[in-house]
C-alpha positions as CSV (number, residue, x, y, z in Angstrom):
1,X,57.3,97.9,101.0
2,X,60.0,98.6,98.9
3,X,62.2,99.9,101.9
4,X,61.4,96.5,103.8
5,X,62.9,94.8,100.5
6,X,66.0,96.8,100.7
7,X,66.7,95.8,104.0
8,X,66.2,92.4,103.3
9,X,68.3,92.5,100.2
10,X,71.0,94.0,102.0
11,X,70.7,91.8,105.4
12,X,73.2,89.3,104.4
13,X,76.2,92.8,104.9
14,X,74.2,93.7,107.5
15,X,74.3,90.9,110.0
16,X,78.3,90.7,109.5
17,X,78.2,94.6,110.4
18,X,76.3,94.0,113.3
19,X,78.6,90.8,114.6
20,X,81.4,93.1,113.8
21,X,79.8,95.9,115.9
22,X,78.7,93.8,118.8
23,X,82.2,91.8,118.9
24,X,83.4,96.3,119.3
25,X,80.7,96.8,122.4
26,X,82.5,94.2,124.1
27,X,85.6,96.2,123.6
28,X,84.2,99.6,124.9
29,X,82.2,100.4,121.8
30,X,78.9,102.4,121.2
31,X,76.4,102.1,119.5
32,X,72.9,104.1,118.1
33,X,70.3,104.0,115.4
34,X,69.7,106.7,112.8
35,X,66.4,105.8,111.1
36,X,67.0,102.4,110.0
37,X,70.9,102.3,110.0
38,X,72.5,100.7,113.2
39,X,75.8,102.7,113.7
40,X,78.5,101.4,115.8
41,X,81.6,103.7,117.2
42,X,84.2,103.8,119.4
43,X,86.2,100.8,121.1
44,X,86.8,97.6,119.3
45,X,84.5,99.2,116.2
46,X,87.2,102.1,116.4
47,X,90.1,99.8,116.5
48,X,88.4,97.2,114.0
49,X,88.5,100.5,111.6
50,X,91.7,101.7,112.2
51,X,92.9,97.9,111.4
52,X,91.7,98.5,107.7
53,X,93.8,99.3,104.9
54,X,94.7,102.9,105.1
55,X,92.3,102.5,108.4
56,X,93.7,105.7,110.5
57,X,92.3,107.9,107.9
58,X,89.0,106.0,107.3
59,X,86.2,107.8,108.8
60,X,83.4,104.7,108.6
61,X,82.9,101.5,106.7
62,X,79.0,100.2,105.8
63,X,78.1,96.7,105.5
64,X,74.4,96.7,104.2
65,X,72.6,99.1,106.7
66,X,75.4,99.3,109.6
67,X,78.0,101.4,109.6
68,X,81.1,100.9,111.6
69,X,82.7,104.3,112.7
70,X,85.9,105.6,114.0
71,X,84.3,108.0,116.6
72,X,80.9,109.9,116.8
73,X,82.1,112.9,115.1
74,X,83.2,110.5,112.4
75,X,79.7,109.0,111.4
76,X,78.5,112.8,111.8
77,X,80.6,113.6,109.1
78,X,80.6,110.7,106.8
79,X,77.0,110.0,107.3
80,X,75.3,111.7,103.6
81,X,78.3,109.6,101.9
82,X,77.4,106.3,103.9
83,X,74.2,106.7,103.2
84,X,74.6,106.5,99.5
85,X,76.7,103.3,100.4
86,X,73.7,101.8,102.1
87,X,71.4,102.5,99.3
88,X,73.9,100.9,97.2
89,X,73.6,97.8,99.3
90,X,69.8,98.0,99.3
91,X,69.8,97.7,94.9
92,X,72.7,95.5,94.8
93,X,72.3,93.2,98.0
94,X,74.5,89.9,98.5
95,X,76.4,90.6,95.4
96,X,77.5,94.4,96.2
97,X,81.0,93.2,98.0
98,X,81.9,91.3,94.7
99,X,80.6,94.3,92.5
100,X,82.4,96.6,94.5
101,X,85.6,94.5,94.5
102,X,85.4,94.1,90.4
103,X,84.5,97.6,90.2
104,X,88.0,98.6,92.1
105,X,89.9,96.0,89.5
106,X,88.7,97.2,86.9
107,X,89.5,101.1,87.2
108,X,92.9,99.7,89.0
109,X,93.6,97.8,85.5
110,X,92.2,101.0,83.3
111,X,95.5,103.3,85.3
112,X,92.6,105.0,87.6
113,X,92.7,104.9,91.4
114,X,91.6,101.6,93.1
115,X,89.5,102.9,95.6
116,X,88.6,106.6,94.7
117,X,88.1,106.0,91.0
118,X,85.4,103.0,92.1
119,X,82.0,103.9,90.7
120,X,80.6,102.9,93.6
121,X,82.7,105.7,95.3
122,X,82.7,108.1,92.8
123,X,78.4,108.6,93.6
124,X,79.3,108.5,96.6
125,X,81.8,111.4,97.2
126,X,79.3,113.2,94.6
127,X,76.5,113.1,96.7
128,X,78.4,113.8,99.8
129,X,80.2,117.3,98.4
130,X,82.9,115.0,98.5
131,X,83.4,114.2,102.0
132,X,86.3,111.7,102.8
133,X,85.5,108.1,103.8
């Protein structure tokens, strides 16, 4: 029961990662579910991606419990660290973005790295051995 919640918490993320994902099938993308994450890979995902900042060296991006992907090996390698992302989604729900977001300020305005330094990043790359994004 408390899964179902988590996915409802977080579907608000998730059903912009899936228009994102299903705008990237039209494009040549792929797509597959692991357990109950919809991953999306390849064509207009990959280039969608790669559009990000610092993009060409981001491996994945997760938006409640989809994950947008550079490539297949890409989501096999970043999958632990997304994971922790989703889970993220799943206790903080429509207001992760905005937490995230205030989460990057704040370390950005204490002389720490916007993105790495994140808290919401930092359990991530913990939990992942410290996998790159």
């Amino acid at each position: 029961m408390l899964k179902i919640a988590g996915i409802i918490w977080a579907s608000p993320y998730s059903l912009l990662g899936l228009l994102i994902g299903s705008i990237g099938l039209l494009f040549g993308g792929r797509v597959r579910i692991v357990g109950s994450t919809i991953e999306f890979y390849d064509g207009g995902t990959k280039w969608f991606v790669q559009q990000l900042r610092d993009g060409q060296f981001t491996l994945a991006i997760t938006l409640g419990h989809v994950v947008l992907g550079q490539t297949d090996a890409s989501l096999e390698i970043s999958r632990k660290h997304e994971a922790v992302h989703i889970a993220q989604y799943e206790r903080w729900g429509p207001f992760m973005i905005p937490a995230y977001f205030l989460s990057s300020c704040y370390v950005y305005l204490a002389g720490k790295r916007f993105y790495r330094d994140n808290p919401f990043e930092r359990e991530a790359y913990d939990t992942d051995g410290g996998q790159h994004d």
